[in-house]
N, C-alpha and C positions, 0 to 999 in steps of 0.2 A: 352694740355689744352688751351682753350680759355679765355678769356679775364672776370675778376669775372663778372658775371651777361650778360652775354651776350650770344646769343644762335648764332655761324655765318649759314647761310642758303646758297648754291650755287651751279652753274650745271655745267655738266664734258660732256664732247663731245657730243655734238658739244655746244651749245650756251656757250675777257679781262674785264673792271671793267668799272659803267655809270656815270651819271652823274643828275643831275637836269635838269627838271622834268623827270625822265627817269630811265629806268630800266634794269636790263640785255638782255630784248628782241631784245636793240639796236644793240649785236653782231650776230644776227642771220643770218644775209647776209656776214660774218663774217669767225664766228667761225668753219662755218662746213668746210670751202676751208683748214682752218690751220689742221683740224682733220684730212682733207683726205691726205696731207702732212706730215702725222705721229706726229704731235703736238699733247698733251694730253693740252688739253684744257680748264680752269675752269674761270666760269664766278663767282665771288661772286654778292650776292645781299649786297649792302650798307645797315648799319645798319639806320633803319625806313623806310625801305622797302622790298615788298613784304614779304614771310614768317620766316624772321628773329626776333625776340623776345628777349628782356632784359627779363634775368632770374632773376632780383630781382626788387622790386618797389625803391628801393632808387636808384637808379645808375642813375647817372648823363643822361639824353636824349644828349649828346654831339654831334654834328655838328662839331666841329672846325676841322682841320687839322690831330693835332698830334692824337685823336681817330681811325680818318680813315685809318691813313697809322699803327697806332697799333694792329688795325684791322684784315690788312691784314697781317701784319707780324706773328699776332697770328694764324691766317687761315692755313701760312704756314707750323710754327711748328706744328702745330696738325697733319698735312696730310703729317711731316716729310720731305717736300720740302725744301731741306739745298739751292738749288739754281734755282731761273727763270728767263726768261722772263717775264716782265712785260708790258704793255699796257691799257691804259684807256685815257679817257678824261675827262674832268670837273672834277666833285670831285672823279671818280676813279682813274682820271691822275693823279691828287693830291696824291692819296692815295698810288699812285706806287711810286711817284716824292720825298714823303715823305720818301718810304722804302730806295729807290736807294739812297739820298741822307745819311741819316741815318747809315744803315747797308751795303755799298757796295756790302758789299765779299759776301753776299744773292742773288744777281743781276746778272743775266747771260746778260741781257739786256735792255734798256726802252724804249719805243714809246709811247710819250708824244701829244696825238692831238691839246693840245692845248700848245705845249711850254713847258719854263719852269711853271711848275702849284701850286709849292708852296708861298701861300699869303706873301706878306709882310705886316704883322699884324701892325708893328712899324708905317709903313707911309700910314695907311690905311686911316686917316684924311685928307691925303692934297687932295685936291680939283679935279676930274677930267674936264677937258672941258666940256661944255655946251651937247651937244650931246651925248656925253658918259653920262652922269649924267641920262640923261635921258631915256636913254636904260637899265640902271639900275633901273626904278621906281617900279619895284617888290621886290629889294632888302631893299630902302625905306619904301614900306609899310609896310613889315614884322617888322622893327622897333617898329610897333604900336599895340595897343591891339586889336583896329580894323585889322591890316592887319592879325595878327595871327587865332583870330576869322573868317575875309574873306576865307582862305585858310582852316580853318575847317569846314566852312562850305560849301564852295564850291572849294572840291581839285580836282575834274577833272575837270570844265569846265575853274578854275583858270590856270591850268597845262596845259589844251588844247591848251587857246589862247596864252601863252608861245610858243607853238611849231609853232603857226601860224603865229605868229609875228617874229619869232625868221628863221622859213623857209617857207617862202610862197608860195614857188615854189614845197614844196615835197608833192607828194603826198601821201597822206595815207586815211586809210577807216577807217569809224566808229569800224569796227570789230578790225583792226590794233591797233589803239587805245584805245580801249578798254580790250584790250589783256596786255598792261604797265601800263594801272593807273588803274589795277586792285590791284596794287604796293603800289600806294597812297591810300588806303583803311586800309594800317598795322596802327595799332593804336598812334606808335609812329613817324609817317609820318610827322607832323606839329611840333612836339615838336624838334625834329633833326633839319630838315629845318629852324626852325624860329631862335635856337639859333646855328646854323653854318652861317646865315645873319648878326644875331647879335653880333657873337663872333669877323669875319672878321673886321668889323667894330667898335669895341672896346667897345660895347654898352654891352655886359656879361664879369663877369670875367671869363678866361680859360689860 
């Protein structure tokens, strides 16, 4: 069983778990090398993206943490996975970093892209340097009714310049991209996003 209200959506070999603004397409230079290695391979879609669906209208739109890695824990038991490998970055790393930490003895493995990737919610207050501050000025906006409103009304080209600014050197093609923020189209896309910004940051309760 999954999770009350929640529908999980994800794909089995070839295309681990993404990130903001991003979608499972990210493993597809990836996943196929692990499949041809004999790995059974499932990418989940994060809930508020692509074709994932809350099965009820009351259920909390949740972003935070502990959702995501409950997520995939519930993903597993359904598909009766008593043990894996795990692998993600950004908020899939999270989501694995969460399981690993959490439930061990589930964990065959973890490969964390970005580190250790569970938030310290506690000291999210104190201050980063100047610099950092402002590399974070998307996380900022979302704080605001305006930035929530910005990102629904403009979630790809919001999501795009993210990528540009964040890799300026990758190349990628309108089709490429258009192929993942076809993801940010799911309707609960900005509602997840704006309160896993806000929850981080101690601005929701969760």
């Amino acid at each position: 069983m999954l999770p009350p209200g929640l529908q999980k959506i994800f794909t089995e070999n070839p295309k681990p778990s993404p990130g903001f603004p991003d979608d499972a397409r990210a493993w597809d230079g990836v996943a196929p090398k692990l499949a041809e290695e004999g790995w059974r391979v499932l990418v989940p879609y994060l809930r508020g993206y692509g074709a994932t669906r809350f099965l009820a209208a009351e259920t909390p739109r949740s972003g935070e943490q502990a959702a995501l890695g409950a997520d995939l824990l519930a993903l597993m038991d359904a598909l009766d996975i008593r043990q894996a490998m795990l692998a993600g970055y950004d908020w899939g790393g999270r989501a694995a970093c969460v399981v690993a930490a959490l439930w061990p003895e589930r964990v065959r493995g973890l490969v964390s892209a970005n580190g250790y990737n569970i938030q310290d919610i506690a000291g999210s207050l104190r201050p980063a340097a100047p610099e950092q501050e402002a590399r974070h000025w998307y996380q900022w906006y979302l704080q605001t009714d305006r930035g929530a409103a910005g990102l629904a009304q403009n979630r790809r080209p919001f999501c795009e310049l993210l990528w540009r600014m964040w890799s300026p050197s990758m190349a990628f093609t309108a089709q490429e991209y258009a192929e993942t923020a076809a993801s940010f189209d799911n309707p609960d896309f900005v509602a997840v996003a704006v309160h896993s910004y806000r929850h981080r940051h101690r601005a929701v309760a969760g």
